[in-house]
PyMOL Python script that loads the backbone (N, CA, C, O; Angstrom):
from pymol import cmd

cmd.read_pdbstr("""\
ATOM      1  N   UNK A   1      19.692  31.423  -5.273  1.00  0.00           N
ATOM      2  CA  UNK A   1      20.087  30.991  -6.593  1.00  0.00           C
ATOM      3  C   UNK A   1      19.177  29.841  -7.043  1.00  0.00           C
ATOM      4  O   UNK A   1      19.301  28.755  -6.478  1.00  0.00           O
ATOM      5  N   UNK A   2      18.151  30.022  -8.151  1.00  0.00           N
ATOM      6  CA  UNK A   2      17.767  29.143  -8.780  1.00  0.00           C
ATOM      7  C   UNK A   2      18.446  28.213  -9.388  1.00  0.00           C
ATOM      8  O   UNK A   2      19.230  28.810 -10.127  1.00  0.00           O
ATOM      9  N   UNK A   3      18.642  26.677  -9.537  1.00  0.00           N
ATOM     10  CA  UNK A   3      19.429  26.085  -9.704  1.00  0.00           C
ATOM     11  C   UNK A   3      18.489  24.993 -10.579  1.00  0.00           C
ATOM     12  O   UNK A   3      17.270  25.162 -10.555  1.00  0.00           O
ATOM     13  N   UNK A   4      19.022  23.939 -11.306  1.00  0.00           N
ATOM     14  CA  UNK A   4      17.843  23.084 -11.928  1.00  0.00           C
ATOM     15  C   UNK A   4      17.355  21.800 -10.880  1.00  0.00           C
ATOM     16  O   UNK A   4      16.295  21.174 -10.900  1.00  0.00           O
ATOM     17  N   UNK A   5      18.465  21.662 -10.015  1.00  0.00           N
ATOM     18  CA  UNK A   5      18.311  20.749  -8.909  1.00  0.00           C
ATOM     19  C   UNK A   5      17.080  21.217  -7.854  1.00  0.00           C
ATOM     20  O   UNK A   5      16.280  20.480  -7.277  1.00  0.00           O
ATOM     21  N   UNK A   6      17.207  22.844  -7.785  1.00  0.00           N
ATOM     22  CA  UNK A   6      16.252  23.429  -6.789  1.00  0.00           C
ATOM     23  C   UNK A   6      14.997  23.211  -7.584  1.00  0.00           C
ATOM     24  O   UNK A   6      14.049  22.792  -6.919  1.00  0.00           O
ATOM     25  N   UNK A   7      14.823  23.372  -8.640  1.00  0.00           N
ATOM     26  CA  UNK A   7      13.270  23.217  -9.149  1.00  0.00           C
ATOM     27  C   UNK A   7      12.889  21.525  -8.996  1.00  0.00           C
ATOM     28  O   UNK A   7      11.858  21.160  -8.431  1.00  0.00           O
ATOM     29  N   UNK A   8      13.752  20.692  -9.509  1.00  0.00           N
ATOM     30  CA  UNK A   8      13.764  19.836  -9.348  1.00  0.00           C
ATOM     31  C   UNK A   8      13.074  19.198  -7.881  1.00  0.00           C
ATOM     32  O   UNK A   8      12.003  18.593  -7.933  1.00  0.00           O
ATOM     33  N   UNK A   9      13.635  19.355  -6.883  1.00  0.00           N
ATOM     34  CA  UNK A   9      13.077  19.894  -5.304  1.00  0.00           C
ATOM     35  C   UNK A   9      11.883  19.954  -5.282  1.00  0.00           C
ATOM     36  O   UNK A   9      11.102  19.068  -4.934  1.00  0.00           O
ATOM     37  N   UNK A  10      11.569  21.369  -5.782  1.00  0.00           N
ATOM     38  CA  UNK A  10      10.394  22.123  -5.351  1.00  0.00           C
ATOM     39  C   UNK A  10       9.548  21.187  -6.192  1.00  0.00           C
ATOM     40  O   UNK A  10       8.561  20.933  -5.501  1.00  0.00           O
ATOM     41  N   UNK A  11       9.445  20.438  -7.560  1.00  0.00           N
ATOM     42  CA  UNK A  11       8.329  20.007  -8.343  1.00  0.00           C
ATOM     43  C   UNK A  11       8.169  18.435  -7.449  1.00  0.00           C
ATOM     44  O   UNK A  11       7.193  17.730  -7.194  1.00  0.00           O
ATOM     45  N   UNK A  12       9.519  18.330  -7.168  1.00  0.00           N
ATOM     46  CA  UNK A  12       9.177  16.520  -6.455  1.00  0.00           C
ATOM     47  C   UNK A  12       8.129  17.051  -5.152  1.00  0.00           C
ATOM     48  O   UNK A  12       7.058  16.470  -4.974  1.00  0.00           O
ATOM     49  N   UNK A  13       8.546  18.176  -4.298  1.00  0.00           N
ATOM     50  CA  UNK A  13       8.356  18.425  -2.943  1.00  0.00           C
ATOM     51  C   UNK A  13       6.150  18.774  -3.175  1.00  0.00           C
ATOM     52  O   UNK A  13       5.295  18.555  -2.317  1.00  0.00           O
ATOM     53  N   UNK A  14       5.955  19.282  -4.471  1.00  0.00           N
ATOM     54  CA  UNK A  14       4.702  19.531  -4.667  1.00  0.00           C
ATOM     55  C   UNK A  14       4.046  18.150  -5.489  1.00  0.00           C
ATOM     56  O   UNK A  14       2.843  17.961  -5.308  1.00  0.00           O
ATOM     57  N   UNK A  15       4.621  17.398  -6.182  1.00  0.00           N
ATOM     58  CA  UNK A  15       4.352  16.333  -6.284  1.00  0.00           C
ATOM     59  C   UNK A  15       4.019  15.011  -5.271  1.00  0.00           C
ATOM     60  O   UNK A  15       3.257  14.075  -5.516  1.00  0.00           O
ATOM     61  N   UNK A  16       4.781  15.224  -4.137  1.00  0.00           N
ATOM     62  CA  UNK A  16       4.587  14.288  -3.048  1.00  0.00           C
ATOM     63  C   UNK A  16       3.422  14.568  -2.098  1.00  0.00           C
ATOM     64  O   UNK A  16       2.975  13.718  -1.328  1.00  0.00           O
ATOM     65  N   UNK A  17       2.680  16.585  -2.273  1.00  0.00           N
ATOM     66  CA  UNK A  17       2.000  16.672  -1.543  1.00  0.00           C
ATOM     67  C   UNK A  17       0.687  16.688  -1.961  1.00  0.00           C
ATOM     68  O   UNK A  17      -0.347  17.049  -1.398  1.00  0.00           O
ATOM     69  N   UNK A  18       1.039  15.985  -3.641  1.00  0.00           N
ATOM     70  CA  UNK A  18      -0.313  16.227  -4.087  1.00  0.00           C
ATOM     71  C   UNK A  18      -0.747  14.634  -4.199  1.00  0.00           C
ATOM     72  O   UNK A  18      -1.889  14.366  -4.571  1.00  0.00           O
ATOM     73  N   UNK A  19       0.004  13.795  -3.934  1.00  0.00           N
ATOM     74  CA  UNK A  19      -0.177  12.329  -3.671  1.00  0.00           C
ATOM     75  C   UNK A  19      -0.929  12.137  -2.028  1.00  0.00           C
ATOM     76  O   UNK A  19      -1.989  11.614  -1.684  1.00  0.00           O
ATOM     77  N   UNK A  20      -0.058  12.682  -1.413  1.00  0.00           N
ATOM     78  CA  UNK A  20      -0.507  12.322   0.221  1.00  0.00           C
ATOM     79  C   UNK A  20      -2.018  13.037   0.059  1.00  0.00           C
ATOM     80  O   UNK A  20      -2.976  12.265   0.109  1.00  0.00           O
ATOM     81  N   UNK A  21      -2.252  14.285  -0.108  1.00  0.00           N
ATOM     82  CA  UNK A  21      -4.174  14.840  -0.412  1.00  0.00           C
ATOM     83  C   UNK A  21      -4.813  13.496  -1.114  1.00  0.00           C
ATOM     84  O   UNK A  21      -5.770  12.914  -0.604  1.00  0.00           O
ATOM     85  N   UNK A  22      -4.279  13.125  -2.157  1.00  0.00           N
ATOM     86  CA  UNK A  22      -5.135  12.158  -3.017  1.00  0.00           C
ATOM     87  C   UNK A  22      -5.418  10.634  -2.168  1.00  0.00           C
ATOM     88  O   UNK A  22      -6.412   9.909  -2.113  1.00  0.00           O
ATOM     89  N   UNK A  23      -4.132  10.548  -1.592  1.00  0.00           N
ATOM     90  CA  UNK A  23      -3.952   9.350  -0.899  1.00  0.00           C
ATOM     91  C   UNK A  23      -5.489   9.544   0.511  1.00  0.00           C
ATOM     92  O   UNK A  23      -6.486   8.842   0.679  1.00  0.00           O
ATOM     93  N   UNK A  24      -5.016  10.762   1.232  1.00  0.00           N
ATOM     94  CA  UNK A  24      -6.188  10.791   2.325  1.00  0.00           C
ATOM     95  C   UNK A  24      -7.717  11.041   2.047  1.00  0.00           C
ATOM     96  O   UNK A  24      -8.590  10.883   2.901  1.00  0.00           O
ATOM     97  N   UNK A  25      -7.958  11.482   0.648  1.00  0.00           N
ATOM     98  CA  UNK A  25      -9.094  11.466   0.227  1.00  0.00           C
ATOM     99  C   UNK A  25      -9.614   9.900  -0.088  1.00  0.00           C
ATOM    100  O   UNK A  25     -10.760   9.610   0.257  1.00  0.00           O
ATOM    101  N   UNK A  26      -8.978   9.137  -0.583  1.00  0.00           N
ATOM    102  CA  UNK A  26      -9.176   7.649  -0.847  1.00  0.00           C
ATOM    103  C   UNK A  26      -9.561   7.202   0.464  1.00  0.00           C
ATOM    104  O   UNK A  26     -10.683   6.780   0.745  1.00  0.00           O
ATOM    105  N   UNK A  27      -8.861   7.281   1.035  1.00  0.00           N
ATOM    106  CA  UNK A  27      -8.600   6.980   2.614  1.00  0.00           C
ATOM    107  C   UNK A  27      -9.804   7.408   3.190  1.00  0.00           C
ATOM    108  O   UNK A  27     -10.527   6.658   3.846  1.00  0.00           O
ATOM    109  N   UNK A  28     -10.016   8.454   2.992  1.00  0.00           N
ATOM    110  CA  UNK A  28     -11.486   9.365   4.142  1.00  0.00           C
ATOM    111  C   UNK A  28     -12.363   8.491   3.147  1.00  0.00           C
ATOM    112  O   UNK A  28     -12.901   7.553   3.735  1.00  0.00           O
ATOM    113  N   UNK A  29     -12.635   8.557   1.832  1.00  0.00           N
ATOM    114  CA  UNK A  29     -14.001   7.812   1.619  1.00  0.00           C
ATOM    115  C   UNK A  29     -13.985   6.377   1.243  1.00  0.00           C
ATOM    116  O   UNK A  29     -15.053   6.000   0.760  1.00  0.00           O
ATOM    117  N   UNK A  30     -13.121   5.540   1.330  1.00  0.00           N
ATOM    118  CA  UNK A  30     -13.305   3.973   2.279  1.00  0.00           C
ATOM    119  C   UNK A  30     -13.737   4.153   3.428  1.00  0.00           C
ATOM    120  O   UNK A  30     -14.579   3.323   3.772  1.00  0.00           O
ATOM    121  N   UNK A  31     -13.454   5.012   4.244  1.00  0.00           N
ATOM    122  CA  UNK A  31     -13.455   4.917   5.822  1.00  0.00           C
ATOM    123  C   UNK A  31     -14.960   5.516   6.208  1.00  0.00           C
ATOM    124  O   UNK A  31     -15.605   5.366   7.246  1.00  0.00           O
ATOM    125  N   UNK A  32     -15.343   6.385   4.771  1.00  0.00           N
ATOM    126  CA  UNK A  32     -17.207   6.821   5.296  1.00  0.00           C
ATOM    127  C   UNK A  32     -18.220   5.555   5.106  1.00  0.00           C
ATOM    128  O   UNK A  32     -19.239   5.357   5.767  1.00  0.00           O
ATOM    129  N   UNK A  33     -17.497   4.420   3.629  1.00  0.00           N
ATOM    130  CA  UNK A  33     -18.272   3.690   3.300  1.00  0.00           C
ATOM    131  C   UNK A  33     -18.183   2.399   3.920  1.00  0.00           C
ATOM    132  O   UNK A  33     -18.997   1.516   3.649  1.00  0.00           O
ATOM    133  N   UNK A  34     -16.657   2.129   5.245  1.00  0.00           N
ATOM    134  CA  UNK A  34     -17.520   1.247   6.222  1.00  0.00           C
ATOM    135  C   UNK A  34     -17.815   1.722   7.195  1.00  0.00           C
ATOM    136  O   UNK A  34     -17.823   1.017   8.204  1.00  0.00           O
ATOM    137  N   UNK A  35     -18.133   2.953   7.262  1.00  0.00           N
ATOM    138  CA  UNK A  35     -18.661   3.691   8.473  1.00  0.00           C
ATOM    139  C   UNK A  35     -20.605   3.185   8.569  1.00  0.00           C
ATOM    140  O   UNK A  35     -21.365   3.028   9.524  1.00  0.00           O
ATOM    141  N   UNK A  36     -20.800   3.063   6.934  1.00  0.00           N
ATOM    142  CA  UNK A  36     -22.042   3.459   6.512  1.00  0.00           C
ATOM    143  C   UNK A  36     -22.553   1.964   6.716  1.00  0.00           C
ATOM    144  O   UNK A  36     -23.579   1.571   7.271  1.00  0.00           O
ATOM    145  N   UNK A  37     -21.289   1.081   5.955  1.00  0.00           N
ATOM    146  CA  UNK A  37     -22.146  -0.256   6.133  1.00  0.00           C
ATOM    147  C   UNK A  37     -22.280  -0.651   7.536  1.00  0.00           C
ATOM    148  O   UNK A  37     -23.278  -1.221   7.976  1.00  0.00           O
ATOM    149  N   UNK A  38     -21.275  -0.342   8.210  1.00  0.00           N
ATOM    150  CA  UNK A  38     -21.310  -0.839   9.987  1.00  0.00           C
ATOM    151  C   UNK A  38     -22.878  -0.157  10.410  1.00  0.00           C
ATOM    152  O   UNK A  38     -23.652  -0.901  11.013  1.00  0.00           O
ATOM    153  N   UNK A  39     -23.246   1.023  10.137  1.00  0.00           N
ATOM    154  CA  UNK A  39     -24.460   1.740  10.636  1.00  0.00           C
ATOM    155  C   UNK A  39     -25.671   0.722   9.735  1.00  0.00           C
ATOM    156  O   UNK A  39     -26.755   0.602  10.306  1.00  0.00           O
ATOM    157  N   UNK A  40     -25.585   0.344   9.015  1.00  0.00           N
ATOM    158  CA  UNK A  40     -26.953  -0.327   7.935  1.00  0.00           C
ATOM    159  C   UNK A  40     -26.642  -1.687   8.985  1.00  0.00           C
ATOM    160  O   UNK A  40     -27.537  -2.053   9.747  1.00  0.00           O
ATOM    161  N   UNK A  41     -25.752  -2.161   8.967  1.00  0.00           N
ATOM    162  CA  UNK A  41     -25.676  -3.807   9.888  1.00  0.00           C
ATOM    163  C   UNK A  41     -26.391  -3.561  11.383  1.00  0.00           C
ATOM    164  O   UNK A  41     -27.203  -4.331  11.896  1.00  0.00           O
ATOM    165  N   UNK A  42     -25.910  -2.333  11.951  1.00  0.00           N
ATOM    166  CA  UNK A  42     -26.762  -1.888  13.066  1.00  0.00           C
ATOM    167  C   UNK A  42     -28.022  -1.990  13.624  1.00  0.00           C
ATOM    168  O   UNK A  42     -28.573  -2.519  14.589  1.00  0.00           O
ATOM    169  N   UNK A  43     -28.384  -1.005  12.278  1.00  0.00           N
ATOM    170  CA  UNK A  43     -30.137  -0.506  12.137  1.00  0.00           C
ATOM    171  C   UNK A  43     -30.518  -1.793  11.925  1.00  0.00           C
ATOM    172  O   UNK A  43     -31.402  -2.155  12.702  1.00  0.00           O
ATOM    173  N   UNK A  44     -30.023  -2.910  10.854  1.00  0.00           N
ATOM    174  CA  UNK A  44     -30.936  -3.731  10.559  1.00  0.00           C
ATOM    175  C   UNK A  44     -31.088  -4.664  11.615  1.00  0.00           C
ATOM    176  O   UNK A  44     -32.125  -5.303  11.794  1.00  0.00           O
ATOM    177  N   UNK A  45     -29.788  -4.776  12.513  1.00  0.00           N
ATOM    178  CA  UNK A  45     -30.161  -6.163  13.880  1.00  0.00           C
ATOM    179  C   UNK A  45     -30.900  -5.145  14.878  1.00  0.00           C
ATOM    180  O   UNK A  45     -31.670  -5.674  15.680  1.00  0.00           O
ATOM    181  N   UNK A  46     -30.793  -4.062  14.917  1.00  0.00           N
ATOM    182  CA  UNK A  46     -31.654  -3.232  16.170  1.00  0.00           C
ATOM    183  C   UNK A  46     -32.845  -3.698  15.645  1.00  0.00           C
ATOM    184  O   UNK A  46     -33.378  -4.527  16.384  1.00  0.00           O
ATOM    185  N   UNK A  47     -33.765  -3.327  14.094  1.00  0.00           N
ATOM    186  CA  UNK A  47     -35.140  -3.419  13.532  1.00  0.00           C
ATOM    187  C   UNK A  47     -35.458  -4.960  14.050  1.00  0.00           C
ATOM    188  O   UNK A  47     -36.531  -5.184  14.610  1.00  0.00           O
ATOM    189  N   UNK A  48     -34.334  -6.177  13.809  1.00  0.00           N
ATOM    190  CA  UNK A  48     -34.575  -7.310  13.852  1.00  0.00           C
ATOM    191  C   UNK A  48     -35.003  -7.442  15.630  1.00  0.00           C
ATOM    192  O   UNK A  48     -36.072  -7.595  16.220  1.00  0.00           O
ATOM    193  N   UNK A  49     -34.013  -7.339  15.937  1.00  0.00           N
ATOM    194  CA  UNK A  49     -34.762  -7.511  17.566  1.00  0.00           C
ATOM    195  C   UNK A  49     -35.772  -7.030  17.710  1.00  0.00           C
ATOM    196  O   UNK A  49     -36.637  -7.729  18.239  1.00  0.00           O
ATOM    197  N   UNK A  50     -36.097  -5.709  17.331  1.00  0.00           N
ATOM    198  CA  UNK A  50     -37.330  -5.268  18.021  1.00  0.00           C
ATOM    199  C   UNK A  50     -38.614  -5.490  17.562  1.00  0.00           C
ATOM    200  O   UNK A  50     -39.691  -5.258  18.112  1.00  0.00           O
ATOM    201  N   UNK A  51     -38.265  -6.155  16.065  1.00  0.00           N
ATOM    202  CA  UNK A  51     -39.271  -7.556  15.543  1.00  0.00           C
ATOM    203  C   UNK A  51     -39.632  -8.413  16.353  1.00  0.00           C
ATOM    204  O   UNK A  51     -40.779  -8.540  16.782  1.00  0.00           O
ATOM    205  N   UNK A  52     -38.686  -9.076  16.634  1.00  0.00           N
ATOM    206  CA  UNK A  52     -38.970 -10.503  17.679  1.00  0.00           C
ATOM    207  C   UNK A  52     -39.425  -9.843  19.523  1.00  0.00           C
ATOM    208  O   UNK A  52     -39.698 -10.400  20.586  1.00  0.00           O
ATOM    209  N   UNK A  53     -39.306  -8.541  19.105  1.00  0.00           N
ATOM    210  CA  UNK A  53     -39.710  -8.315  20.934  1.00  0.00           C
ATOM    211  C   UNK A  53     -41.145  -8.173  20.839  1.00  0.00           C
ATOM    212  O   UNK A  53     -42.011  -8.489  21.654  1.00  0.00           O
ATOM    213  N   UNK A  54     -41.258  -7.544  19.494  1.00  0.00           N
ATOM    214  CA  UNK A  54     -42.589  -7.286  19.268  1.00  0.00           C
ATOM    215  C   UNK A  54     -43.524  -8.489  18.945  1.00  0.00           C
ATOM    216  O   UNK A  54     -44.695  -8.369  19.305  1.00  0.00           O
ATOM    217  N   UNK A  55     -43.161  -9.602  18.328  1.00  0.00           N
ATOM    218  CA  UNK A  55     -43.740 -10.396  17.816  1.00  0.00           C
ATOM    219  C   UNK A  55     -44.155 -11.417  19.120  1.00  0.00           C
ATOM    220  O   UNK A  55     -45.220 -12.026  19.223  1.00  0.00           O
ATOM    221  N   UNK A  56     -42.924 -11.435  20.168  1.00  0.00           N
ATOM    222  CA  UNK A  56     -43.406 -12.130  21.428  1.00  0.00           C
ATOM    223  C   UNK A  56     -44.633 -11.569  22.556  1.00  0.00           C
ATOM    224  O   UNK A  56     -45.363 -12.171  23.344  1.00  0.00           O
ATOM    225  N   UNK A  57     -44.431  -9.859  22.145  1.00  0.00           N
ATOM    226  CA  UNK A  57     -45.235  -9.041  22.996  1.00  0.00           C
ATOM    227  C   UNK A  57     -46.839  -9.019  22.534  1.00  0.00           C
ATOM    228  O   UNK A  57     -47.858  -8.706  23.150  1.00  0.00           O
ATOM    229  N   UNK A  58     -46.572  -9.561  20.980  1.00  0.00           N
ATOM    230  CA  UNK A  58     -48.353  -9.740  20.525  1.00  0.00           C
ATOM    231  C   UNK A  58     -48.495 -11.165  20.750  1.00  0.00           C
ATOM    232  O   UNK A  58     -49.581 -11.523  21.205  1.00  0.00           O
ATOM    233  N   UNK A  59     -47.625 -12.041  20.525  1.00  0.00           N
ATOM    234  CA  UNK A  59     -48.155 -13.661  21.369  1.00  0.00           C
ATOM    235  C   UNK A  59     -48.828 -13.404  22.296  1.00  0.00           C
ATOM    236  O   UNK A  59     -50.006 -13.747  22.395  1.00  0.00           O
ATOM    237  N   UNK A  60     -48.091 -12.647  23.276  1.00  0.00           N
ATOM    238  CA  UNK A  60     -48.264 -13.127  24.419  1.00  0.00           C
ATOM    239  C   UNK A  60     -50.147 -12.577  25.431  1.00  0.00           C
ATOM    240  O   UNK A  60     -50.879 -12.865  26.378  1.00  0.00           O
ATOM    241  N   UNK A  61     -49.948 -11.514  24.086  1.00  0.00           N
ATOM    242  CA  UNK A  61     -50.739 -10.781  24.787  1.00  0.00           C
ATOM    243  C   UNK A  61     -52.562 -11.061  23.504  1.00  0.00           C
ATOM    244  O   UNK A  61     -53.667 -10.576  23.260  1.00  0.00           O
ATOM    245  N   UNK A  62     -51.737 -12.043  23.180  1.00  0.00           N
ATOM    246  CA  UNK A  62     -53.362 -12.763  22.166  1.00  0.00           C
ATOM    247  C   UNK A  62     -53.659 -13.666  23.087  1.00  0.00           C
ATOM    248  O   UNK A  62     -52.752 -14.383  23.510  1.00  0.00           O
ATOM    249  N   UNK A  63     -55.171 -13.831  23.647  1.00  0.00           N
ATOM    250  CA  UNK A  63     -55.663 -15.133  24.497  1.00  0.00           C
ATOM    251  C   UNK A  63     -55.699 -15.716  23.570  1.00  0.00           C
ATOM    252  O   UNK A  63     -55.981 -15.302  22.446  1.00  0.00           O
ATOM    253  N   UNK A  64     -55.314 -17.167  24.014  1.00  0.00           N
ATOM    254  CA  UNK A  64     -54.603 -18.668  23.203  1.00  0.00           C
ATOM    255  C   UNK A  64     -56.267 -19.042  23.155  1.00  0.00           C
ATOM    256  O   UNK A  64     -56.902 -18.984  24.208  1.00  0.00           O
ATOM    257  N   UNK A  65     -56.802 -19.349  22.150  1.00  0.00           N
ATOM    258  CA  UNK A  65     -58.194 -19.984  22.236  1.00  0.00           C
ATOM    259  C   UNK A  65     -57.848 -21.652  22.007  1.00  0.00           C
ATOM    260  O   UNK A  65     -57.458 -22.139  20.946  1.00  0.00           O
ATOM    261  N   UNK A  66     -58.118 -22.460  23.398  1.00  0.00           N
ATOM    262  CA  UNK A  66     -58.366 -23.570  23.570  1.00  0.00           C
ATOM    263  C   UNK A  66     -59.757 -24.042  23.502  1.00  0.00           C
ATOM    264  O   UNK A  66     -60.785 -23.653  24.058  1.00  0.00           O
ATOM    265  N   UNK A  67     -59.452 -25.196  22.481  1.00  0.00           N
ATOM    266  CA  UNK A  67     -60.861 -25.562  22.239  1.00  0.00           C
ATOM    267  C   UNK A  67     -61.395 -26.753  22.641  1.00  0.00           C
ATOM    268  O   UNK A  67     -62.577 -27.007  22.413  1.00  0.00           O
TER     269      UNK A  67
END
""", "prot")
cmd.dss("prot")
cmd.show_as("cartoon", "prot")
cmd.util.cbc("prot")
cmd.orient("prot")
């Protein structure tokens, strides 16, 4: 028996599931864009070290001209 309470139901019951999709889509793409910045903070201290490994590895390996 269709009832106005039963539609009632069914429109809240498709209404709530079209919030929770919207809700986890928000959700999934905050969660890619600090995925993305954590990976850029990464790359950039990995590049940075291997600046300074590099920059000690050409010191070291320039003869110091004493004059």
């Amino acid at each position: 028996m269709v009832t106005p309470l039963t539609l009632q139901r069914k429109r809240a019951k498709i209404a709530e599931k079209k919030r929770r999709i919207a809700k986890a889509k928000t959700e999934a793409a905050e969660y890619q864009k600090l995925l993305a910045s954590r990976l850029k903070e990464q790359r950039e201290k990995r590049s940075e070290s291997l600046a300074k490994i590099r920059s000690r590895l050409s010191a070291a390996s320039k003869p110091s001209i004493v004059a």
